[in-house]
Kinemage of the C-alpha trace (Angstrom):
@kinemage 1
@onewidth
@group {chain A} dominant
@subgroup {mainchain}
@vectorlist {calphas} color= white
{ca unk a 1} P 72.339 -13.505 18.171
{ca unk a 2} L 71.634 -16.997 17.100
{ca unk a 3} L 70.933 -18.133 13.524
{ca unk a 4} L 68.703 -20.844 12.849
{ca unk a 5} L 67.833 -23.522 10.150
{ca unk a 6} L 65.323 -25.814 9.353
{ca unk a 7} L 65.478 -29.609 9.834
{ca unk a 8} L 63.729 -32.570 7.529
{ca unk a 9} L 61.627 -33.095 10.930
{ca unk a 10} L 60.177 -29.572 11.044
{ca unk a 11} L 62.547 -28.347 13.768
{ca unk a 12} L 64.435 -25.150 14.197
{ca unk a 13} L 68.105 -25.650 15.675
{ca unk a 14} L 70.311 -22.666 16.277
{ca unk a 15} L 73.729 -22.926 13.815
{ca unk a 16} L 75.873 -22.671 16.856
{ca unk a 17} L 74.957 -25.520 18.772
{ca unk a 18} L 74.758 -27.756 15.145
{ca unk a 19} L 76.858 -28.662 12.442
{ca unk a 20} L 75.324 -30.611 9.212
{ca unk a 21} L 77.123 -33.154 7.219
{ca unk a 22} L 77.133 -32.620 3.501
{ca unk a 23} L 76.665 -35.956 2.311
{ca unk a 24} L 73.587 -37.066 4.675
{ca unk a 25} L 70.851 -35.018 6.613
{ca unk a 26} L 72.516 -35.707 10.238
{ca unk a 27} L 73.199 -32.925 12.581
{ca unk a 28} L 76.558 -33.053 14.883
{ca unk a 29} L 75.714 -30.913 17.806
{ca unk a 30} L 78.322 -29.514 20.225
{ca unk a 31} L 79.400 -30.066 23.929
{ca unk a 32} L 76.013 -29.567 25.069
{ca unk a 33} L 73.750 -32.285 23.340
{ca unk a 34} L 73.991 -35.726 22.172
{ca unk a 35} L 74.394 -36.212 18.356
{ca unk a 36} L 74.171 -39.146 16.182
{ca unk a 37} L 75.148 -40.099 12.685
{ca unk a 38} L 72.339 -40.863 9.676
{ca unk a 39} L 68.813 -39.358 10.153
{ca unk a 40} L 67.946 -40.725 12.943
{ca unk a 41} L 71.559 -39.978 15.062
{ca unk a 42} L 71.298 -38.395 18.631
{ca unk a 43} L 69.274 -35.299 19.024
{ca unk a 44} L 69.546 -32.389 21.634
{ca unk a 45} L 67.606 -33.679 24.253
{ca unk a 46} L 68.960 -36.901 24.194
{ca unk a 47} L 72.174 -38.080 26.524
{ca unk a 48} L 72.516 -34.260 27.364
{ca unk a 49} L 75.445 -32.824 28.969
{ca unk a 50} L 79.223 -33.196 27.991
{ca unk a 51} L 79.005 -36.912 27.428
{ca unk a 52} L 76.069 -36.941 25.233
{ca unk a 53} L 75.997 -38.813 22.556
{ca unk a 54} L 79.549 -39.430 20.338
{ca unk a 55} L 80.320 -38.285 16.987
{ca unk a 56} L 78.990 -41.455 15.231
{ca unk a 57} L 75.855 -41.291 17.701
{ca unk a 58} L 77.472 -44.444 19.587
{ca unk a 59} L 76.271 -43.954 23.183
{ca unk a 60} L 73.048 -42.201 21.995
{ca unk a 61} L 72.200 -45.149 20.541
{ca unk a 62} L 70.006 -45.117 17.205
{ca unk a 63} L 66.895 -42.727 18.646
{ca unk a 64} L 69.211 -39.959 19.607
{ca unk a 65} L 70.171 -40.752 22.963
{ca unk a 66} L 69.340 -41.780 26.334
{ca unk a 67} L 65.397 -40.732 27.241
{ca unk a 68} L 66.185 -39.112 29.824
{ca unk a 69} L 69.041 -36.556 28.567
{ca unk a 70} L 70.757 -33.404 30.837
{ca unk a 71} L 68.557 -30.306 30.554
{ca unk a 72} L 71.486 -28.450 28.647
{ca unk a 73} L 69.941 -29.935 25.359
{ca unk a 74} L 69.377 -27.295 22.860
{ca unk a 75} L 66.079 -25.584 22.895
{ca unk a 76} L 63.862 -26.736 19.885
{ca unk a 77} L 61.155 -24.220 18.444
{ca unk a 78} L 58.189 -24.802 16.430
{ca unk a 79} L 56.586 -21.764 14.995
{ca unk a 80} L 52.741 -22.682 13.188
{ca unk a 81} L 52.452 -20.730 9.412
{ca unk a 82} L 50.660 -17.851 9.451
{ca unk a 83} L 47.414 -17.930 7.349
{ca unk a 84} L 46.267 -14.843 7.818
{ca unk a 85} L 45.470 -12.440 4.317
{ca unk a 86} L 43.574 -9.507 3.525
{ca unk a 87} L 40.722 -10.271 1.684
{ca unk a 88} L 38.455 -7.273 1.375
{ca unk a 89} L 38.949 -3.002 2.534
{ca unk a 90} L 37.023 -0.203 2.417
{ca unk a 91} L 37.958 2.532 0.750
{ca unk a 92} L 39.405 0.451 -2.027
{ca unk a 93} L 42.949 1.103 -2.748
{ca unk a 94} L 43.449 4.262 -5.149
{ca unk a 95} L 39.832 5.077 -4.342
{ca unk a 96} L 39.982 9.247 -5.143
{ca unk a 97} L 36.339 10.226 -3.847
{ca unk a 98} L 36.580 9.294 -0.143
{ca unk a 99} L 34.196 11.019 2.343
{ca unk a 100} L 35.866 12.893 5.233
{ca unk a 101} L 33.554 10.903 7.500
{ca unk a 102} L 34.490 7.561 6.672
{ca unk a 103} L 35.158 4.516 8.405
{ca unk a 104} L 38.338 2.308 7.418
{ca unk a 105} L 37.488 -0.951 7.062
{ca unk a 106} L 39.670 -4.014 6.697
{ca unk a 107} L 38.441 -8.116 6.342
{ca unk a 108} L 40.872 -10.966 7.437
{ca unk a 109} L 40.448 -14.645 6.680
{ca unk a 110} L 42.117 -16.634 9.516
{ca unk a 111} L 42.704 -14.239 11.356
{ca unk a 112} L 44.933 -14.289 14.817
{ca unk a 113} L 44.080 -11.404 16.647
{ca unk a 114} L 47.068 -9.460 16.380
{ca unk a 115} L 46.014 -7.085 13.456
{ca unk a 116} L 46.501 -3.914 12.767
{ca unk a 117} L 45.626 -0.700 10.957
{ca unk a 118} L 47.627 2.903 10.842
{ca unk a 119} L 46.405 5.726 8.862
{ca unk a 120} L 48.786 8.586 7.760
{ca unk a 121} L 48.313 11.563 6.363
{ca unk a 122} L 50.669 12.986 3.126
{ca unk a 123} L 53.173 14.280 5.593
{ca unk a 124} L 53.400 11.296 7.603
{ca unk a 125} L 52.016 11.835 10.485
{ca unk a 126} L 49.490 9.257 12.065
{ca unk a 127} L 46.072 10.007 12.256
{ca unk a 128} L 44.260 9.459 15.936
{ca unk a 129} L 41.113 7.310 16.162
{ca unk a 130} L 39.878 4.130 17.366
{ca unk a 131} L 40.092 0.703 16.481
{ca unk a 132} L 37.026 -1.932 16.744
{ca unk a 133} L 36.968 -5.921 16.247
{ca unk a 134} L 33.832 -7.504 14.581
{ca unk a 135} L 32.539 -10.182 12.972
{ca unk a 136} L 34.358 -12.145 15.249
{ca unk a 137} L 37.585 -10.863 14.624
{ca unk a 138} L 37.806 -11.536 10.816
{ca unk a 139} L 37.043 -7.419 10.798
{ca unk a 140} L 39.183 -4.487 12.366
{ca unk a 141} L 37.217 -0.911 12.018
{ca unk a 142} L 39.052 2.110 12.342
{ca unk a 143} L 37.134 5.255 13.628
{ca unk a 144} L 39.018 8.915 13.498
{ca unk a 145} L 38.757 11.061 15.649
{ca unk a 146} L 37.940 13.680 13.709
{ca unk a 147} L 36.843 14.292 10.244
{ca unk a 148} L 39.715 13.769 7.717
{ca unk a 149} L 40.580 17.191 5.583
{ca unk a 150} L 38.548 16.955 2.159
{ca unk a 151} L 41.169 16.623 -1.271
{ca unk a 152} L 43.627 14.909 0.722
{ca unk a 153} L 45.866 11.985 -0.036
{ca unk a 154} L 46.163 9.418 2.782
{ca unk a 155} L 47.671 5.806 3.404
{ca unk a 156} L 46.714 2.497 5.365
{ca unk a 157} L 49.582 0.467 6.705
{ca unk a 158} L 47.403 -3.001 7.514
{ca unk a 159} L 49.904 -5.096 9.948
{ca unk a 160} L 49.700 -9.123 10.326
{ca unk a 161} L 51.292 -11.846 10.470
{ca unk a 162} L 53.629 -10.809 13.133
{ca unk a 163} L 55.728 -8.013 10.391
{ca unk a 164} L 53.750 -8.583 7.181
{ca unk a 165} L 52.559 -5.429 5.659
{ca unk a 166} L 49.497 -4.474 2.904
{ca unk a 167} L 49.485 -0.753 2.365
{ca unk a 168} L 46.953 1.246 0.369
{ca unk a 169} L 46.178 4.471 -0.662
{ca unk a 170} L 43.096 6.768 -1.509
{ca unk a 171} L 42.405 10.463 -1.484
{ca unk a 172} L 39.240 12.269 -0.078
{ca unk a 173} L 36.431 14.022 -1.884
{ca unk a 174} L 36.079 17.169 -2.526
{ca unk a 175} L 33.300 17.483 -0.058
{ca unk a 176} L 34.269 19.086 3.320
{ca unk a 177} L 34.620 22.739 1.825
{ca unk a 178} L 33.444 25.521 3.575
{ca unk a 179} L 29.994 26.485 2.593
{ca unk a 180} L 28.819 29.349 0.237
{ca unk a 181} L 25.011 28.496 0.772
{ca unk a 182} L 22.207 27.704 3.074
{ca unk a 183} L 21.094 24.067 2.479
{ca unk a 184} L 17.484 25.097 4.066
{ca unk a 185} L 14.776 23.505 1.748
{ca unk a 186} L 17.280 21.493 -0.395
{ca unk a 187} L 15.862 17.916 -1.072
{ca unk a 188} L 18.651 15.230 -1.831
{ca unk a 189} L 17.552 12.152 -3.148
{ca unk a 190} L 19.998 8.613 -3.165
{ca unk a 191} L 19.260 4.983 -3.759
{ca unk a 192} L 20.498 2.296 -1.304
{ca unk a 193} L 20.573 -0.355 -4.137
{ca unk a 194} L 23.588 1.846 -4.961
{ca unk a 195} L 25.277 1.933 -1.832
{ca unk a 196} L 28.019 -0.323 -0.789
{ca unk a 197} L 26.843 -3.094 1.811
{ca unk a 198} L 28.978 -3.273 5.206
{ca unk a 199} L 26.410 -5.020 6.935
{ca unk a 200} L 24.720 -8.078 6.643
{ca unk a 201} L 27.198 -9.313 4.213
{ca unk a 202} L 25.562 -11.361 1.435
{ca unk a 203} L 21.937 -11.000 2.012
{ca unk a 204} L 22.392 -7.143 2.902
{ca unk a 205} L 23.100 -7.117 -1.169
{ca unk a 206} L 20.091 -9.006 -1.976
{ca unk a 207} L 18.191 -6.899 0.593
{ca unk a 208} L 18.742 -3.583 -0.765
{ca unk a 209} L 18.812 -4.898 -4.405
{ca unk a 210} L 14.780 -5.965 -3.503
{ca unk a 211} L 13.878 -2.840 -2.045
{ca unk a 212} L 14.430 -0.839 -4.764
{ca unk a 213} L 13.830 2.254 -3.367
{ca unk a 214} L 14.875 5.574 -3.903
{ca unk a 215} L 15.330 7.753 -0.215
{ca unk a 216} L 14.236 11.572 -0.414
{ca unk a 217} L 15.562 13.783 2.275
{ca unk a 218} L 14.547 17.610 2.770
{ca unk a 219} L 16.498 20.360 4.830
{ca unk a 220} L 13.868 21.535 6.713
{ca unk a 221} L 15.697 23.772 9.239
{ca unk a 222} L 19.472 24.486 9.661
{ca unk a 223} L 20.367 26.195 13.382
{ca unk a 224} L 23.712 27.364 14.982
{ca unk a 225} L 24.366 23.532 15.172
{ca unk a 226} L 21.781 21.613 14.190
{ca unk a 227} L 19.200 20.953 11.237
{ca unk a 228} L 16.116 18.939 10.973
{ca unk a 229} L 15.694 16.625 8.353
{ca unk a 230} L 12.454 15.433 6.727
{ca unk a 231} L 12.783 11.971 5.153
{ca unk a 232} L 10.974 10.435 2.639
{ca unk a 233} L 10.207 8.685 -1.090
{ca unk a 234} L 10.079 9.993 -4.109
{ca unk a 235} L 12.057 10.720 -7.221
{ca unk a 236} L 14.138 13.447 -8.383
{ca unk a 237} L 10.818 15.330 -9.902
{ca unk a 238} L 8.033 14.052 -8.151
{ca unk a 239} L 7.589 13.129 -4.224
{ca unk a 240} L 6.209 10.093 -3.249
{ca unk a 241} L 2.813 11.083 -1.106
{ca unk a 242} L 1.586 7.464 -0.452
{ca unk a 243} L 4.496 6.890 1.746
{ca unk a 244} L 4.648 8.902 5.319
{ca unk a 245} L 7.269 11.371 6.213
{ca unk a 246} L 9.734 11.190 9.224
{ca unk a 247} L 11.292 13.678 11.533
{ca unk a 248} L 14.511 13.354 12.544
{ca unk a 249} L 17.164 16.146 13.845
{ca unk a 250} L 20.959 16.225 13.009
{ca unk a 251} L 23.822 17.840 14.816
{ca unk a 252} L 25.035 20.317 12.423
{ca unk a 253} L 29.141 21.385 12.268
{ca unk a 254} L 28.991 22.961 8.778
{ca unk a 255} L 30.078 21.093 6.314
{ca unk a 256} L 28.903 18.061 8.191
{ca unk a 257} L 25.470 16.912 9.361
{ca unk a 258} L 25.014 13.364 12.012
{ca unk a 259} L 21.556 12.458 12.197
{ca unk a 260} L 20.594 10.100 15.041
{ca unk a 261} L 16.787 8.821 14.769
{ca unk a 262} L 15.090 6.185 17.126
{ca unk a 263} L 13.454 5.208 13.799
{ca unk a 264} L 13.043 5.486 10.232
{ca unk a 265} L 10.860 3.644 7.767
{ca unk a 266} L 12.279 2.674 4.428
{ca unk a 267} L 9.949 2.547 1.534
{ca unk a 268} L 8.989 -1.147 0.730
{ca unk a 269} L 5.525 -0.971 -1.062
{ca unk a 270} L 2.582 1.072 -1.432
{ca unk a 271} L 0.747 0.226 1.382
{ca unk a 272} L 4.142 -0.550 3.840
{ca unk a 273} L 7.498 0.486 4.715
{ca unk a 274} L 10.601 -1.552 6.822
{ca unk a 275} L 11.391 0.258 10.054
{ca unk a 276} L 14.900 0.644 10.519
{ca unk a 277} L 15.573 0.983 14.162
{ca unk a 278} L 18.442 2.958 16.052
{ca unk a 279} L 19.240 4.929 12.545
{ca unk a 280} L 22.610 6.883 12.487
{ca unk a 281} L 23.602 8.658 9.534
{ca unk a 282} L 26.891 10.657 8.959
{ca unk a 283} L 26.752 12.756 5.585
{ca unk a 284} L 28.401 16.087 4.222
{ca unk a 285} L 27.233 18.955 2.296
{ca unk a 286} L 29.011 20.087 -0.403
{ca unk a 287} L 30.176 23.756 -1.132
{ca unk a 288} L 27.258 24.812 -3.075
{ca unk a 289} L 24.591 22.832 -1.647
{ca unk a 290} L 23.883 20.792 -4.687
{ca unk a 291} L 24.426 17.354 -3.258
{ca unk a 292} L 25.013 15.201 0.024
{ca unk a 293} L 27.951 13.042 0.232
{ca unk a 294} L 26.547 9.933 2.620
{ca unk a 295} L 29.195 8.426 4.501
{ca unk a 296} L 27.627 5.954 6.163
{ca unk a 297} L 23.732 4.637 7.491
{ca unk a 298} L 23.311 2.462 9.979
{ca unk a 299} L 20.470 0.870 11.590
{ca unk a 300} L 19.194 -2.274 12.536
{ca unk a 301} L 15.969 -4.320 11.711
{ca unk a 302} L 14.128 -5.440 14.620
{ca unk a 303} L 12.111 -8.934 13.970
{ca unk a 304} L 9.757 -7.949 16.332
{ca unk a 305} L 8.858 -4.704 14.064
{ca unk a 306} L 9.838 -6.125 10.724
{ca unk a 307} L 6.336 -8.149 10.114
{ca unk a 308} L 6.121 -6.842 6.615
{ca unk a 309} L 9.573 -8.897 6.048
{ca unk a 310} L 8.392 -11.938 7.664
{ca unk a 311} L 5.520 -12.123 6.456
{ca unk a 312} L 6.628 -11.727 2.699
{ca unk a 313} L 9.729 -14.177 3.610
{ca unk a 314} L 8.535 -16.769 5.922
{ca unk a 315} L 4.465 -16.029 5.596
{ca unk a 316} L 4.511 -15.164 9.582
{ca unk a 317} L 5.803 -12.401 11.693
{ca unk a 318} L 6.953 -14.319 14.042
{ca unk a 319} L 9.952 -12.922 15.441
{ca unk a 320} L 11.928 -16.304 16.650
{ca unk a 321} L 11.658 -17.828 13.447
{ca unk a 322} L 12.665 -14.766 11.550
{ca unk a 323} L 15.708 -14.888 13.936
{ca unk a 324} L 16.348 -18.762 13.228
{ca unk a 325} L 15.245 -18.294 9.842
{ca unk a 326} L 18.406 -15.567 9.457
{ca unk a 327} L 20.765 -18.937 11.123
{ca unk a 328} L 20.862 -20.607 7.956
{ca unk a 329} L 22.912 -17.415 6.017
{ca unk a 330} L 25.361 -17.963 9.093
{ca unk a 331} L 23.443 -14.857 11.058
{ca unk a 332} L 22.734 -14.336 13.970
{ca unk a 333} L 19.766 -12.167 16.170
{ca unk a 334} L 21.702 -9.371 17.984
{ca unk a 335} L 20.730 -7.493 21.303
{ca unk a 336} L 18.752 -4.462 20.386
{ca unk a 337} L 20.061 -1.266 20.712
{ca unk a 338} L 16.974 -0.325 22.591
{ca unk a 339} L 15.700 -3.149 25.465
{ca unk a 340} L 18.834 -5.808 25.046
{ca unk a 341} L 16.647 -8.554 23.769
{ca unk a 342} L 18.010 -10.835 21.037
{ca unk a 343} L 16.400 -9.565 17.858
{ca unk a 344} L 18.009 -7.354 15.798
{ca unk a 345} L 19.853 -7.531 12.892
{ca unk a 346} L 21.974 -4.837 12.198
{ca unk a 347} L 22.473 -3.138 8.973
{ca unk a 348} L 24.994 -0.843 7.545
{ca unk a 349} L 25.697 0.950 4.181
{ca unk a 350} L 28.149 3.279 3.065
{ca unk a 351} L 29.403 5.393 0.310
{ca unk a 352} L 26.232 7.080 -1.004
{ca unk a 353} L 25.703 9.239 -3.483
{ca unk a 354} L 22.852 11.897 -3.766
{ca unk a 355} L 21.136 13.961 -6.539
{ca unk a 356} L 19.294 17.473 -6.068
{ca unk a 357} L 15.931 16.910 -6.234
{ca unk a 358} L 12.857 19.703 -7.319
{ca unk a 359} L 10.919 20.024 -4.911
{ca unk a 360} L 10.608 20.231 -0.577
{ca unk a 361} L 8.644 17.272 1.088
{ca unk a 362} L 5.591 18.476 3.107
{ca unk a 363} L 4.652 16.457 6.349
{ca unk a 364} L 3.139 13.044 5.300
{ca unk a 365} L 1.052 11.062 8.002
{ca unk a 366} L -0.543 7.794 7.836
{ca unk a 367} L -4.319 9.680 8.442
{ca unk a 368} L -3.353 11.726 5.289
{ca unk a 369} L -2.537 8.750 3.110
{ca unk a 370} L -5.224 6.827 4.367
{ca unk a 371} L -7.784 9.633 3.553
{ca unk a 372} L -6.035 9.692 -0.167
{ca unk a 373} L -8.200 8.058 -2.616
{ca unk a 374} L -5.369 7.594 -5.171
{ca unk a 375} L -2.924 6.055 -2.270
{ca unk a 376} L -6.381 3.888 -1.088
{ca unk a 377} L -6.161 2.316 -4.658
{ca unk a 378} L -2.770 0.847 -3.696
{ca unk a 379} L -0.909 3.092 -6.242
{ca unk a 380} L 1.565 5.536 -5.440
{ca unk a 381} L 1.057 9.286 -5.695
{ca unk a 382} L 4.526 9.585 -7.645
{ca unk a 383} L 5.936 7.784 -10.602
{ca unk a 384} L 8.368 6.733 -8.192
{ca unk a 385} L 9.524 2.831 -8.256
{ca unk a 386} L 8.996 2.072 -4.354
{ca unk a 387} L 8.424 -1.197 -4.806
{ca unk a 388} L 7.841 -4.509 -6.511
{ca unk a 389} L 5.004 -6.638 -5.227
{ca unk a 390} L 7.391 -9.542 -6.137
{ca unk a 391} L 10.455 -8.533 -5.286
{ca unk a 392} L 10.314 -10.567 -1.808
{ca unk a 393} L 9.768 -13.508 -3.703
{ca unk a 394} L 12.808 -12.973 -5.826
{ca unk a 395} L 14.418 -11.967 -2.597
{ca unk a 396} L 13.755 -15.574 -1.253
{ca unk a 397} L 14.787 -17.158 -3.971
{ca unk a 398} L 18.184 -15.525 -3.905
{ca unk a 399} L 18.644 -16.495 -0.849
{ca unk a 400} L 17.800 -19.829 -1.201
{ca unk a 401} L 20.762 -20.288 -3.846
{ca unk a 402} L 22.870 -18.075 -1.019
{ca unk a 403} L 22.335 -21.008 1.417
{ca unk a 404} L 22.832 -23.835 -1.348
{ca unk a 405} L 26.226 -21.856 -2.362
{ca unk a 406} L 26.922 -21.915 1.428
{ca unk a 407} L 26.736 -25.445 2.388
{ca unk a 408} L 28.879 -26.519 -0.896
């Protein structure tokens, strides 16, 4: 096996073929390559073969060599530096409350492509699942198989840089215990603004942060293996009946419930709520039914649906300058989960906690709200915070500074 060192040049040369002079930086090669004597004596390539240049670099001449030297030379290597450094994960290292259901997450600046992510278990062992490029390769998503076991301790080995290795550690929660109750007519209630923000990064935080919204969702019916859910606003005391209910169903595998909805509309004001399109929601209920650990909610916001969000950003609902509005945060329009076309904007949070809330939300239409005189008024039937009239303004504002933080 050869050894190698590094020249002044920025050259790799095996210690076989080389020998280096103490008193200057000159390199005597062997048989096999020219050498010369001072910095700039004979180099491998030059006057090749057995009478490349002599010991004092006489016949390869001051440039190391004739140009045109044997091919028995030896073989010079550059290798690039590795950039490449962690610089975000979810779970957090030592992170002791992680759901069962979640999804590993690791963020690379200059990245190469050759990342990579093992989970293990505490006895070792490695944990199946996928693994999923995004953001253009500066994120690698891990996906298991199957739900981890709840009060466990795991690890992440995180490879790059061709051997370079970031390892960190977190236990699960405590949810994924068999249950002792039926969550039928249990009403959990969370708040996004809470939530951590996978997707869109930067404005996603300033997104939620403006809604201000707190999510009610009732257990209306739990089967063999499934449950519909009833989603709504409200607080932990008092629904919110100015704002219209949703229907969605849920596979159900107790502990864990995945809800998969074509749409869902967040609260945004009295009189309007954001439709969040392709909705997927992984969450587990804990032993006693008290609470619902959210994993993860994911959606996307369709500019073609999202007037209420143009109109209060850009004054129009225009759906092409929502999109190139979005350019300037460095985002981009995606296809739409549901025709293809260019104009969603996925979103994503995770790690959500819930409280019990006391009471069950009742079907909610539009025909009932309308037909409310309170919710007519433009006030909400709850004491519930759904929105701020302003808080798209402050929203755009925030952004603004995002964009003047971005092109510094």
């Amino acid at each position: 096996m050869k050894r190698w060192f590094w020249l002044t040049a920025g050259l790799y040369v095996a210690c076989s073929d080389a020998k280096l002079d103490d008193d200057d930086l000159s390199v005597e090669l062997g048989d096999d390559g020219g050498s010369g004597g001072g910095v700039e004596g004979g180099s491998s390539t030059g006057g090749g073969g057995e009478d490349g240049g002599g010991e004092d670099g006489e016949d390869g001449g001051d440039d190391g060599g004739e140009d045109d030297g044997g091919s028995s030379g030896t073989t010079v290597t550059t290798t690039p530096p590795c950039e490449t450094r962690v610089v975000g994960t979810l779970p957090a290292s030592d992170d002791g409350a992680v759901s069962i259901l979640t999804h590993l997450l690791v963020d690379f600046a200059a990245p190469r492509g050759d990342e990579g992510l093992t989970v293990y278990d505490a006895s070792g062992a490695s944990i199946p699942g996928s693994s999923v490029r995004e953001e253009d390769g500066a994120r690698l998503r891990f996906i298991p198989d199957a739900p981890l076991v709840h009060e466990q301790s795991y690890e992440v080995a995180i490879e790059y840089c061709d051997g370079l290795l970031d390892v960190l550690a977190f236990e699960t929660s405590s949810f994924g215990a068999a249950l002792d109750c039926d969550p039928t007519g249990a009403t959990y209630i969370t708040n996004p603004a809470l939530a951590t923000v996978v997707a869109p990064r930067d404005v996603g935080e300033l997104l939620v942060d403006s809604l201000n919204a707190s999510l009610a969702f009732t257990v209306s019916d739990v089967g063999a293996s499934s449950a519909s859910l009833r989603l709504g606003g409200g607080t932990t005391r008092t629904p919110d009946l100015c704002f219209p209910t949703t229907e969605v169903e849920a596979t159900f595998e107790t502990p864990v419930m995945r809800v998969s909805a074509p749409e869902v509309l967040l609260p945004y004001s009295p009189s309007a709520g954001l439709p969040i399109e392709s909705v997927s929601m992984d969450a587990v209920v804990a032993a006693d039914c008290g609470a619902l650990d959210i994993a993860r909610i994911a959606g996307e916001i369709d500019a073609r649906t999202a007037g209420v969000l143009g109109l209060d950003l850009l004054d129009t609902e225009d759906p092409d300058e929502f999109c190139a509005f979005l350019l300037a945060f460095g985002l981009t329009c995606q296809p739409c989960t549901s025709d293809g076309a260019n104009y969603c904007l996925p979103v994503e949070l995770a790690q959500m906690s819930t409280s019990l809330a006391l009471y069950e939300l009742e079907p909610r239409t539009m025909e009932d709200i309308t037909a409310d005189p309170v919710c007519a008024s433009g006030a909400s039937c709850s004491q519930a915070t759904t929105a701020r009239p302003w808080a798209w303004g402050a929203l755009g504002l925030a952004m603004l500074g995002l964009v003047a933080r971005r092109r510094w």
